[in-house]
Each structure stands twice: as C-alpha cells, then as structure tokens.
C-alpha positions in Angstrom: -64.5 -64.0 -52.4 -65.6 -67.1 -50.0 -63.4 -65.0 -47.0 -64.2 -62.0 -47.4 -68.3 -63.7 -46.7 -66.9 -65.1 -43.9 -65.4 -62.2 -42.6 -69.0 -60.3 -43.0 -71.0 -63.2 -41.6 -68.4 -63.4 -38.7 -68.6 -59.4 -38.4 -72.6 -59.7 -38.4 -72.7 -62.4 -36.0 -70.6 -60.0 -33.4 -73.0 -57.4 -34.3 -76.0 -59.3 -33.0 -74.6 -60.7 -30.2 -73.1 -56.6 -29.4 -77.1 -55.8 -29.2 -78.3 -58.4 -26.8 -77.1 -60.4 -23.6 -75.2 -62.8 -25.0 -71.3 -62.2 -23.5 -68.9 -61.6 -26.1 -66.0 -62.0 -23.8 -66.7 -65.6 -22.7 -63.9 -66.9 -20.0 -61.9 -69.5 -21.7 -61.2 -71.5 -18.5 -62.7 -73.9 -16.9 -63.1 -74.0 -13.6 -64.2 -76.4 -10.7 -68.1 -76.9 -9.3 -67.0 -75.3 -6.1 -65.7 -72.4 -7.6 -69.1 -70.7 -8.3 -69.7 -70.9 -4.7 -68.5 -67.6 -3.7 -71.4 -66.2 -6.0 -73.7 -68.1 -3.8 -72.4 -66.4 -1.0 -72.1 -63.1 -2.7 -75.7 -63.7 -3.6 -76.9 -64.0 -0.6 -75.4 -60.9 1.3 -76.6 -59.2 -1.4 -80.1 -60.4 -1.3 -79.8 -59.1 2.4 -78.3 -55.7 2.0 -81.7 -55.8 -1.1 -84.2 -56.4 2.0 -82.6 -54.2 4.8 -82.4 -50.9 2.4 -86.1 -51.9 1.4 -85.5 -52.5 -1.7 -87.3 -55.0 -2.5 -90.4 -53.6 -0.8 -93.2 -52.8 -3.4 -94.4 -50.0 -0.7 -90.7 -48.7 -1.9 -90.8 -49.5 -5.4 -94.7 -47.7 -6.2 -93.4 -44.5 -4.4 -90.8 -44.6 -7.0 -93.2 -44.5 -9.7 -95.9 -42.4 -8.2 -92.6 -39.6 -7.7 -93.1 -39.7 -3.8 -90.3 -40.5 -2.6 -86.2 -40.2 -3.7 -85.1 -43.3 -1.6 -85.4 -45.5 -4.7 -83.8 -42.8 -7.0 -80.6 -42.2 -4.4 -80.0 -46.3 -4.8 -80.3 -46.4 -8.0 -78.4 -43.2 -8.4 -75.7 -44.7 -6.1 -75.4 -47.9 -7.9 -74.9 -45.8 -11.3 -72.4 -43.9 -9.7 -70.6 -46.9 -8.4 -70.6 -48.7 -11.6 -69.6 -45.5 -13.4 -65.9 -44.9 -11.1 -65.6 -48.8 -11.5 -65.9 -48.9 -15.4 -63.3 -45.8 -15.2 -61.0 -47.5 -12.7 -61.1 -51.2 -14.8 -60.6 -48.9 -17.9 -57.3 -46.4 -16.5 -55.2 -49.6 -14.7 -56.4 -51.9 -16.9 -57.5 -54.2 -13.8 -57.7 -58.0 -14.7 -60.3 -60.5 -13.4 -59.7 -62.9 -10.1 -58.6 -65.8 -12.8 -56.0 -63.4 -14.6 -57.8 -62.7 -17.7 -58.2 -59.1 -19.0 -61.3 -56.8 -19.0 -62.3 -55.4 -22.3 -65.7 -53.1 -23.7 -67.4 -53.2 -26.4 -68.9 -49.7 -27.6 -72.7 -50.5 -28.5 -75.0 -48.6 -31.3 -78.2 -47.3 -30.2 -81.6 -48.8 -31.8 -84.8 -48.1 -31.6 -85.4 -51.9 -29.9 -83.9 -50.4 -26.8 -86.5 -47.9 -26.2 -89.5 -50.4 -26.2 -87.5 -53.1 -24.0 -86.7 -50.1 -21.6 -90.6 -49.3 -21.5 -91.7 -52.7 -21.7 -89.7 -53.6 -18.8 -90.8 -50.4 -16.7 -93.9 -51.1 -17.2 -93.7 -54.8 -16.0 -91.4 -53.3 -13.0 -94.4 -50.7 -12.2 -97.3 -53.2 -12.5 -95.9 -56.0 -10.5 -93.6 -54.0 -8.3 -90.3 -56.4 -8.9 -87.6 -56.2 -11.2 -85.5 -58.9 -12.0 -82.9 -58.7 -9.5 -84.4 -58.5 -6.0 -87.7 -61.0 -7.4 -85.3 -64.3 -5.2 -85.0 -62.2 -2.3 -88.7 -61.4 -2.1 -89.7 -64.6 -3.4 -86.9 -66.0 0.0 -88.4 -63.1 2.3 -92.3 -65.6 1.7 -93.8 -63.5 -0.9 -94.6 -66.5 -2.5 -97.2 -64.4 -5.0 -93.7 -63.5 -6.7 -93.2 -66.2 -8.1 -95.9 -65.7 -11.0 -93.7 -62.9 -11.7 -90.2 -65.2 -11.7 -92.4 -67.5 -14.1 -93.5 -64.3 -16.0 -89.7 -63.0 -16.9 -88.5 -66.5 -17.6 -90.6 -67.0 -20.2 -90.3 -63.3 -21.3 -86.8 -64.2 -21.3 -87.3 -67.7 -23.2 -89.3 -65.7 -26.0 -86.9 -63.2 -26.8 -84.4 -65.8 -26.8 -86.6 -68.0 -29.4 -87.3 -65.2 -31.5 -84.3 -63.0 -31.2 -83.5 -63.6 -34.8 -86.7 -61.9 -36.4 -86.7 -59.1 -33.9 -84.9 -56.2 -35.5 -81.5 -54.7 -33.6 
C-alpha cells in the first residue's frame, strides 16, 4: 500500500511539472563555467538577427496586433515551421544532444490555465510591445524604458512560481 502512494505521488509530481516550465529531462552532467559560453555567443547573434529583421521594433510589433502588416506573422510563421521540421527530424533519427545524451517528449494535456496565460501574455505583449525574448536586445539597443517591462515579467514569473501550487493545471 505505502508504494503504490509513492508511485501516485511520484506520478502526480511528473504531472505538474508536464503542465509548467519546469524541465523534466534535466542533463545529468556537469559541465564547466566556460561551457555555457557558447550560449552567450549564440545569444548575442541572435539578439542581432532580433534587431536587423525589426523584430524587436514596437512600430513592428503594434502593426502585428492592429492586422497591418504580415512581417511579424511570416517570422513567427517561419520560426513555427522551423521548429516543426526540427521536432520531426530529432524525432525520425533519433538525434542526440552536443554532450551525447538523448532527446525525448513528453505529450502534454490541454487545460483551461493555458488559455488565460496565452491571453494574459498577449495582452502584456500588445500593451507594452515586447515579449520575453527580444526585451535584452531592446533593453542593449538603449530603450532603457524596457526595463520596467524586464522587472514586470520577472516578477510575473516569481508569482507564478510562488503560487504554482494553488493555481489549477
């Protein structure tokens, strides 16, 4: 009897960490301080290629939500496309990461939850123009008034983290 509550407290605890952002395959090595310097430089080429294909422009990002223009649609569009053929590829030769280790996916249930942190999150990406990934390459471009909005998700982030248990998934 005691195992078989393990086993559901074990199989509960991989549901709610299935619903939310914390990884499920973790990396069990260890690696040096140096290593995570290619992300740095990844990082930054990216936060380049974000300001060169306007990205990161609010102009850009309101004519996305107004429904004038498609640039912001085809980028988006592109980068689901992209992830789509690489999820497929990863999947059909079982590709590995740099350190060896294989790549696995974990189906996820729909919930209601997902429908207001969708529009809760839209509606902070329409009202402040940013979303989370391009607000360090405005904030490093001198739109230093983006910083209230880096502030504004981390402690978004904080209280979803502090309160994740009561929340319903």
């Amino acid at each position: 009897m005691a195992n078989s509550s393990v086993e559901q407290t074990a199989q509960s605890e991989h549901d709610i960490r299935a619903t939310d952002s914390i990884c499920i395959n973790e990396s069990q090595k260890q690696h040096k301080w140096y290593n995570n310097s290619k992300y740095l430089v990844v990082g930054l080429l990216f936060g380049v290629l974000f300001v060169k294909a306007e990205v990161i422009s609010w102009f850009r990002i309101q004519e996305m939500f107004r429904l004038q223009s498609f640039h912001m649609y085809g980028i988006i569009g592109s980068a689901v496309l992209v992830g789509m053929i690489s999820v497929w590829l990863i999947k059909r030769y079982r590709i590995k990461t740099i350190s060896g280790e294989a790549i696995t996916f974990t189906d996820r249930k729909f919930n209601k939850g997902q429908i207001y942190g969708g529009l809760l999150f839209g509606l902070g990406w329409g009202l402040t123009g940013a979303c989370p990934g391009p607000l360090f390459a405005q904030i490093g471009m001198g739109a230093t008034v983006v910083i209230v909005t880096l502030i504004s998700a981390v402690a978004g982030t904080w209280t979803y983290g502090r309160f994740r248990d009561q929340l319903p998934h």
